[in-house]
N, C-alpha and C positions, 0 to 999 in steps of 0.2 A: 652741821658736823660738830661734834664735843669736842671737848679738847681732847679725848683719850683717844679718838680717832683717828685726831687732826696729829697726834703724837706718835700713832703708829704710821700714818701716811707718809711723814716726813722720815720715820724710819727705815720705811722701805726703798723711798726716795734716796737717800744715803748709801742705802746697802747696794741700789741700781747703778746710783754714779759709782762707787767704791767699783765693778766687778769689772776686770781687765776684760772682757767679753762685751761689755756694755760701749768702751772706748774704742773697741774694734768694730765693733758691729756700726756706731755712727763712721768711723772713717771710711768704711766699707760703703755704707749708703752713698755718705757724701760724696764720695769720689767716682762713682755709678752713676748717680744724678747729675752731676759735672760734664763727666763723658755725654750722656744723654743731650743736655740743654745744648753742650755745643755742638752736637752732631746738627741738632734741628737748628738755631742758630747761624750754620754751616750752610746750609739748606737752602735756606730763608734766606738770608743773606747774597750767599752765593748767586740767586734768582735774581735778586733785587740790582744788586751791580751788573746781572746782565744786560737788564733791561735801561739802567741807565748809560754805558760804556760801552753796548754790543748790539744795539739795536736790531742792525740789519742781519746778526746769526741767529736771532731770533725771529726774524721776518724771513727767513726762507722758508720754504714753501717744503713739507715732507715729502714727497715727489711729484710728479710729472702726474695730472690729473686731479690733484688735492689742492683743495682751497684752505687747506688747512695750516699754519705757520708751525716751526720749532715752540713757539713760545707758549702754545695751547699745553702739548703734552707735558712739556718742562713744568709747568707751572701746576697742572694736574698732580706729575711727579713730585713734585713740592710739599704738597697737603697730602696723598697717601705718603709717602716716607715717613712724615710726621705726627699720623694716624698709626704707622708700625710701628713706632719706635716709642710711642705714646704706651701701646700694648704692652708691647716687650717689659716697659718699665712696670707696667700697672701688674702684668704678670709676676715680676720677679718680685715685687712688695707685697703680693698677696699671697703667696706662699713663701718664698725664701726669710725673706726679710720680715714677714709675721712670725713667722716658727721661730726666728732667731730671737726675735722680742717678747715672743711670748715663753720660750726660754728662759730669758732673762729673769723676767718677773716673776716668775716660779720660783726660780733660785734663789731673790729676793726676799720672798713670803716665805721662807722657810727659818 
């Protein structure tokens, strides 16, 4: 990179942090991402203290003729919740949150 480039980069750079859009648009993200980590987190978590504290509500048996325990499905429920909410997020950054940054950057280069 030259320096007249490396002068315009850091230009844009500047004009990016300066735009009141740019400081909402990270708060926005961040506090999104936040929600999200702790839902899964929540999740994860939740599962884990089951299995150490709850043993035996987990070793119930889902009915009458099933060899199957609570702890099967739960813990299935556990990894798809975290696969949708994984979505959810990769969705909203790949349209919302790009248009909003590629916004940005435009307004910047101008």
């Amino acid at each position: 990179m030259t320096i007249m480039e490396e002068k315009m980069a850091a230009d844009i750079y500047a004009r990016i942090r300066a735009n009141p859009k740019f400081e909402g648009f990270v708060g926005m993200r961040n506090r999104y991402s936040a929600i999200m980590a702790i839902l899964g987190a929540i999740a994860y978590y939740g599962f884990i203290l089951l299995v150490a504290y709850d043993k035996e509500f987990l070793a119930k048996k889902i009915g009458e003729g099933w060899t199957t325990s609570l702890g099967i499905p739960l813990g299935v429920g556990v990894i798809v919740f975290t696969i949708i909410i994984t979505w959810i997020y990769v969705r909203r950054a790949n349209s919302e949150f790009d248009d909003i940054n590629a916004q940005i950057v435009r307004e910047a280069q101008k």
